[in-house]
N, C-alpha and C positions, 0 to 999 in steps of 0.2 A: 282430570288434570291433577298434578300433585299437587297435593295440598299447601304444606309450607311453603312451596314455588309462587301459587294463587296467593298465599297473603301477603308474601314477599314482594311480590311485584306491584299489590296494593298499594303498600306502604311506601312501593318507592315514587308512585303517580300520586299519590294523595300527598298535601299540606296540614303540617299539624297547626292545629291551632293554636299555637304558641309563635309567635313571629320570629324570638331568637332561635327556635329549631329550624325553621325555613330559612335561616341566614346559615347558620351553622352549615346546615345539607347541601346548600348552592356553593360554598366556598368549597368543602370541602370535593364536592363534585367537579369546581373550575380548578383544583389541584392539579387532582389526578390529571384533566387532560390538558392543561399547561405541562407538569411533567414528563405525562409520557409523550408532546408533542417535542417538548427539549430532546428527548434522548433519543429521539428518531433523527431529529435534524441534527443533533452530533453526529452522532452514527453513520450518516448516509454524507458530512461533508466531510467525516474520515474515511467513509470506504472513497470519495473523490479525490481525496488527498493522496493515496495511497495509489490509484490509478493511474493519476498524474506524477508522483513520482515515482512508479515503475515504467512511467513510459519513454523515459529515457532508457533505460536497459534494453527495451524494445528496439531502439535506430541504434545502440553502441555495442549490445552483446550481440555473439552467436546463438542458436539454440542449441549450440552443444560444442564444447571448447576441451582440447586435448593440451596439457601442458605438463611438465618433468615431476614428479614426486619431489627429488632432491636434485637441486642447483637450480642453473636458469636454463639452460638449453639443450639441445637432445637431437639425434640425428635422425632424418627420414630416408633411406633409403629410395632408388626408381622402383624396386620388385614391391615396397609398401606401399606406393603410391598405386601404381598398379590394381593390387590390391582392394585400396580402400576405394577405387574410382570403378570397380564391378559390383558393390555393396548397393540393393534395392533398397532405396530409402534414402541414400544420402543424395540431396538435389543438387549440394555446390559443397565445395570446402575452400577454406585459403588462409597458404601459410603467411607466419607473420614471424620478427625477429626484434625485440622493443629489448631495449637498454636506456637506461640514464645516461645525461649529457650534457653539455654546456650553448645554452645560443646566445650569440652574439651580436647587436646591429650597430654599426656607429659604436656610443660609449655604453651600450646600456646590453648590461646581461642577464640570464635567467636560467635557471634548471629545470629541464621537462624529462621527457622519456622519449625519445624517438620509437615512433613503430615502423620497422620496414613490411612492406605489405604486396600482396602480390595483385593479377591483375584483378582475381576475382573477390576481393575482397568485399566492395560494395553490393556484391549479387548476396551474398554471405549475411553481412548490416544491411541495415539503412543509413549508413552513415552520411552518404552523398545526397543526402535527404537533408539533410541537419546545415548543408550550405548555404550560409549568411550574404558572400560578399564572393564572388568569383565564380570558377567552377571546379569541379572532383579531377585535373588532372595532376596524377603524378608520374613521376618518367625521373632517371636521371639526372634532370637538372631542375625537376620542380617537388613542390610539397605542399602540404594542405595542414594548416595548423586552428589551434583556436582560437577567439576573439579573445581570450585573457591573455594570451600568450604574443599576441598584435600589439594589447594595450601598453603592456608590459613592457616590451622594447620599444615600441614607436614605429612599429612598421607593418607594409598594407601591402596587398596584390601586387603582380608584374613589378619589382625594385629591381628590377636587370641592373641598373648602376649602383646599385647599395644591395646585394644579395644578402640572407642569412646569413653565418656563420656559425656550421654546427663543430665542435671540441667534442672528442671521445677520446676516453685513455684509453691503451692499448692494453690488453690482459700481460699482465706478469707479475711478479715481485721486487719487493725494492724501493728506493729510494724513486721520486718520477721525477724526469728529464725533460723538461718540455720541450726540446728541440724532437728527440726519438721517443718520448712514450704517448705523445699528443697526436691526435691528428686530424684532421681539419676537412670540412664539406664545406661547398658551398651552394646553398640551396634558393630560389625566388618560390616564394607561395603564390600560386595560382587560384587558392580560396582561402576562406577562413567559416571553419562553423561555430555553431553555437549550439551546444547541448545544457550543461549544467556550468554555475560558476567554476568548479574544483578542478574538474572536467575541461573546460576553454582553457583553463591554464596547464595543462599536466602534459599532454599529450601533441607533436607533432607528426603525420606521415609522410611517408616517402617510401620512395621502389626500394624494394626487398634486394634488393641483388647490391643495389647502393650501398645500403646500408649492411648487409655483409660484408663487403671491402670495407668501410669506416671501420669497422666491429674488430677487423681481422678475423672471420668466420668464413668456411668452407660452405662450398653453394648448397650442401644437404643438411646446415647446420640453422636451426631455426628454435624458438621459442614456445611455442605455439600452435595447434591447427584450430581454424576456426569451421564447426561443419553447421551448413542450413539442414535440416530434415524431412524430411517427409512429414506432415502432421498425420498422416492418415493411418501411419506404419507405429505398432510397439517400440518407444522409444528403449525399454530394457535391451530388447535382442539387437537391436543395432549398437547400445553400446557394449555386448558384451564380443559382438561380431569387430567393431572398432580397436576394443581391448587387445582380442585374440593377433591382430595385425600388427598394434604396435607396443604390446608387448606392458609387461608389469609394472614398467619403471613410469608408467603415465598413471597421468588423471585426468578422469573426463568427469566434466562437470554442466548442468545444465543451465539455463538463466537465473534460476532462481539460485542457485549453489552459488553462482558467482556474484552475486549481491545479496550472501548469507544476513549480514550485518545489517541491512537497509532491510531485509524482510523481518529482522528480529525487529527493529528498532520500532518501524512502524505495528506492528503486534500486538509489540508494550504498550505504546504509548494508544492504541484503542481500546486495548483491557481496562488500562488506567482507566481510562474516560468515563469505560461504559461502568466501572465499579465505581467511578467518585461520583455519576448521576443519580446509580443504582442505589446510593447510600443517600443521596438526596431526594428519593423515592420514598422511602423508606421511613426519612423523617417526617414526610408529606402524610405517607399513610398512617401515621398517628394520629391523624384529624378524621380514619376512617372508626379509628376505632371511638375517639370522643364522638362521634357523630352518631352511629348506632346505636353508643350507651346514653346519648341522649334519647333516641328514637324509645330506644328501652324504656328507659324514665318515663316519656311523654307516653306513651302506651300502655301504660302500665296496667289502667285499667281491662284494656283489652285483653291483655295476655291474663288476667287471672277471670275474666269472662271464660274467654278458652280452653283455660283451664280447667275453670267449673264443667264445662260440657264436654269435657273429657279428653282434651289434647294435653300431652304426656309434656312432662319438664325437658326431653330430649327433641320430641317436633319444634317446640316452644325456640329451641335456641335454633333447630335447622329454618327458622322461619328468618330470624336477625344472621346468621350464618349467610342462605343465600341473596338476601337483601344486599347485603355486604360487597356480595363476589357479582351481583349483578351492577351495583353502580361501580365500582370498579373496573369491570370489564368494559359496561357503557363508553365509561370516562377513557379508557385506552384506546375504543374504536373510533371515536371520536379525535380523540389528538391526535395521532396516525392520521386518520385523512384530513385534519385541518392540518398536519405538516407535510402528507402526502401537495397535499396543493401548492406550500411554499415551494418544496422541493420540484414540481414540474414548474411551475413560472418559474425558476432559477434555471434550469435546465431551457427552457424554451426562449427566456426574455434575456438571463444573464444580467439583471438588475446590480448584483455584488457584484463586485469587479475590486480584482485583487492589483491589476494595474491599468489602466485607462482601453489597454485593445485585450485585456486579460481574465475573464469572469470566473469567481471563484469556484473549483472543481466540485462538483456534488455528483453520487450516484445511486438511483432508487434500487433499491435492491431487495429481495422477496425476504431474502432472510433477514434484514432486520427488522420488516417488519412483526416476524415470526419470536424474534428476538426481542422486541418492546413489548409486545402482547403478553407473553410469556411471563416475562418481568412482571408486569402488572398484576398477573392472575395470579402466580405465585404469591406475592406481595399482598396482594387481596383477600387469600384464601387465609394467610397468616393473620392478617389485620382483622378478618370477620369473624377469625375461630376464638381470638383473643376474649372481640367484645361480646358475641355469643355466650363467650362461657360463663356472663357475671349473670347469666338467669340462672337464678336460684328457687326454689320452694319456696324460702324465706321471704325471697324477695315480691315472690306472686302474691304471698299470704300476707305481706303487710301493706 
């Protein structure tokens, strides 16, 4: 067995016989895995945070959305449709045509985005998934909006005697006319979902073809293609097979492209986390370093025994070296699975509950524990190399 490993691990099973060193050691030990069980339970209730809010993108995005470089709208072609509907890999696609607008119910009004939408929209989302209060029909004289957007005006499913009222200006220049540059829908919601707050209030749907006549838009005039994919299939070559079809002046973008902003944002803010615990680790392992140079001190006889019998000033400190990196690593295996355990009873029992039917999001994941560890030993190896180095000749000989 190696040697300095053999006394190393002595020292860290034996009690010195000084009581303040057995306080010092035990604290110093309930640190580290206090510590590094914190940074795992952040960790692991930001990767569920983050799951949770990308899971709306999941029922409201496409896995792959075609829309204009420059303006807002852009024409499909039947020989493109064509086209894109013999492409192996694409499962559904469906076009859509959104503009801002004005709704109206009784006296109360609001600005949203209408999306006109075709039939296959929901095969495309999950959007008819996300319905609250009704069902996913839209047609000509119905539409499907959000509960902010309900709250907002004061209005609920089937109002056949009180319908919507959707305002669209008509595209031109000039001075607006509201007899001729206005013009007017009227719609009854058949549901109302509920995705995100921002979200319930932004967005109303309705048939595609509808809302090209509101729009003044030509029937191959749309915004939009939304396409479901194939998971199984190279998403590159189907978009550059998509590209090739409809030409330079689009952008396809995938789920994550189009909630660029919410994947930065969350990023940041578990960088942040993991560096502002990682520096509170770090204060922590200064108690590794007093701890071993006490171990030093209290030893001290020993190591100039050892000395005498011929262990070298450089074993001498790889002995207080891996002492160091073994209670530290201990102290990390250790808090990982006592926060391993909080994290599956959260998962199993949902004890925290963020609203009464709501338990707050956690997810156990292999890399952070790979990532606390890591942390630790790094941290350790610095901390033990530190206090390791204060063994001196001088210090054995006196």
């Amino acid at each position: 067995m190696n040697f300095p490993f053999y006394i190393a691990k002595r020292y860290v099973r034996s009690k010195s016989s000084q009581n303040a060193v057995n306080v010092i050691n035990f604290i110093t030990f309930l640190v580290i895995v206090i510590g590094s069980a914190a940074l795992f339970i952040v960790l692991s209730g930001f990767s569920g945070l983050k799951t949770f809010s990308l899971s709306f993108s999941y029922t409201f995005d496409p896995d792959l959305k075609a829309a204009p470089i420059t303006g807002k709208f852009f024409e499909l072609s039947p020989e493109q449709e064509q086209k894109l509907q013999r492409i192996d890999g694409i499962a559904s696609y469906a076009k859509e045509l959104e503009e801002k607008v004005s709704l109206r119910h009784r006296e109360k009004s609001h600005i949203a985005t209408i999306k006109g939408v075709d039939s296959n929209y929901q095969r495309v989302t999950g959007i008819d998934s996300t319905i609250q209060y009704g069902t996913w029909r839209i047609n000509a004289q119905d539409a499907v909006a959000g509960i902010g957007i309900s709250r907002i005006l004061g209005i609920t499913t089937n109002e056949y005697r009180h319908p919507l009222t959707v305002l669209a200006l008509k595209p031109g220049k000039g001075p607006i006319r509201i007899e001729k540059d206005i013009k007017t829908k009227q719609l009854v919601l058949s549901g109302l979902y509920g995705i995100e707050e921002n979200l319930d209030k932004k967005y109303i749907f309705a048939d595609l073809s509808s809302v090209q006549q509101l729009l003044d838009k030509k029937s191959n005039q749309i915004s939009g293609i939304n396409f479901k994919l194939d998971a199984t299939l190279d998403n590159t070559s189907l978009k550059n097979q998509i590209t090739t079809i409809l030409g330079n002046n689009i952008v396809l973008k995938d789920r994550q492209e189009l909630n660029g902003s919410l994947h930065r944002m969350l990023n940041t803010e578990n960088l942040a986390t993991y560096l502002i615990f990682t520096l509170v680790l770090i204060i922590a392992l200064f108690n590794v370093v007093g701890a071993i140079i006490m171990m030093i001190l209290d030893k001290q006889q020993n190591s100039k025994t050892l000395f005498n019998l011929g262990v070298t000033i450089k074993k001498l400190r790889r002995i207080y070296f891996v002492q160091g990196i073994l209670v530290t690593t201990t102290g990390g295996i250790i808090g990982v699975a006592l926060a391993s355990l909080l994290i599956w009873s959260q998962l199993s029992f949902g004890w925290l509950k963020i609203t009464p039917s709501l338990p707050y999001p956690v997810e156990y994941q292999l890399i952070n524990v790979v990532i606390v560890l890591l942390t630790i030993i790094v941290l350790g190896i610095i901390a033990s190399k530190i206090a390791s180095s204060r063994i001196t000749k001088k210090l054995i000989a006196g």
